[in-house]
Steps between C-alpha positions, in 0.01 A plus 500: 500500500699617817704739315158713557372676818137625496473732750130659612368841514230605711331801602263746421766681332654241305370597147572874551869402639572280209382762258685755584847301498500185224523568111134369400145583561362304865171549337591241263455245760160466468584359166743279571914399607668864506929502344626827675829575635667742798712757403745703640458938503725473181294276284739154588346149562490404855259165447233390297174296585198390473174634641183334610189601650387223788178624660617832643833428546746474186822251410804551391708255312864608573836376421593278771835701536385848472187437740641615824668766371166605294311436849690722674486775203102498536532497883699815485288677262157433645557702774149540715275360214310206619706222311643214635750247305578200559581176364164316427651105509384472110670283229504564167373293237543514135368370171427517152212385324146528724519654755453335859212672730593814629792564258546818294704537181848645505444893417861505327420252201219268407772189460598516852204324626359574830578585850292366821595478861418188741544414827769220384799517267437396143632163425474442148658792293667358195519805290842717360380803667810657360511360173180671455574805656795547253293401187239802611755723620426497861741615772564328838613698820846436570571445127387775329337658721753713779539763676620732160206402285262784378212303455418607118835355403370192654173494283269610781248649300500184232421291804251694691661578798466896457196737461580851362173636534455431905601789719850472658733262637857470661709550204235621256618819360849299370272255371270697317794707313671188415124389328516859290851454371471426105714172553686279760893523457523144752310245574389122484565288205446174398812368358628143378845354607715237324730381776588483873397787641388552928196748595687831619762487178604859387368481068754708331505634110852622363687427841252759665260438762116461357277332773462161714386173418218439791268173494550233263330249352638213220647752270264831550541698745400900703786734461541856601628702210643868426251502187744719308735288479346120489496400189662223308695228654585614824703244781403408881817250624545259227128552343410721229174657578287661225169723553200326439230782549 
């Protein structure tokens, strides 16, 4: 798993820093592994992660490729709070099935398994994380997750990684409207495809622009879709792509 970092917190401050910048509740990691993600002012993705108390200190799972950026991010906003980052030499390790000592179940769905982190790499991990990703609709950072995603179009709230009812957050007030609007004009999809068609591929309906084709997997895949005007058969290269969802 070295497309992950996990970085460590630690501090006296490092619940009440967390808290008042990620999209869930750090009280929930008494419970358990904690989705959240950083926003920026304006309610836009900047990474998502995973959360985990250890003793005082707390993890966080990280895209390998947005951790230094995300590192320096916390650095800047902690200001004089006692927190320090850093990376904590961790590897994760996943499964399905029972869980291994020490592991906690994936927050985002129950058929993603579980997450633990081990002094070594894991060695054995035979499973189509993507495949099941894109049966249970879940996004990946760098896929569909970038820097213009509003987190609700993304399913957030499906998959636990937001709290409305905790106080606020960087980004909160866009995120909060977007929750009282009577329906989503964009967002993800689940969508099969008949044909060639390459993660990234502008879907179009009638000639005109409707979405992109994202992660694939066989022939189902996660699009992003102008919901007004996907329906039908719509095209992505030489696919045709219809909504599943």
């Amino acid at each position: 798993m070295s497309d992950r970092t996990i970085l460590r917190l630690s501090g006296a401050d490092t619940r009440d820093f967390l808290q008042g910048l990620v999209t869930n509740d750090i009280a929930k990691l008494d419970q358990g592994l904690v989705y959240a993600a950083l926003l920026t002012p304006q309610g836009k993705y900047i990474a998502d992660f995973f959360l985990m108390a250890d003793g005082d200190d707390v993890l966080l799972d990280a895209d390998a490729t947005q951790a230094p950026a995300l590192m320096q991010r916390l650095s800047m906003y902690k200001l004089r709070a006692d927190v320090t980052i850093a990376d904590s030499g961790l590897h994760l390790h996943r499964g399905l099935g029972e869980r291994e000592d020490g592991a906690l179940a994936d927050p985002r769905h129950a058929a993603l398994g579980w997450r633990a982190y081990r002094k070594a790499p894991q060695d054995n991990d035979t499973v189509d994380w993507t495949a099941l990703q894109v049966e249970h609709m879940v996004p990946s950072a760098g896929r569909e997750l970038h820097p213009d995603t509003f987190i609700l179009e993304a399913g957030f709230d499906r998959l636990n990684g937001v709290d409305f009812r905790k106080g606020c957050y960087v980004g909160q007030e866009v995120t909060a409207r977007m929750k009282h609007k009577t329906e989503l004009r964009k967002g993800l999809a689940q969508v099969h495809v008949d044909g060639p068609a390459e993660s990234g591929a502008q879907i179009t309906a009638g000639g005109k622009p409707v979405g992109t084709l994202h992660s694939r997997a066989g022939d189902r895949a996660i699009a992003y879709l102008r919901f007004d005007r996907a329906g039908g058969d719509m095209q992505a290269g030489n696919a045709t792509v219809r909504r599943l969802d």
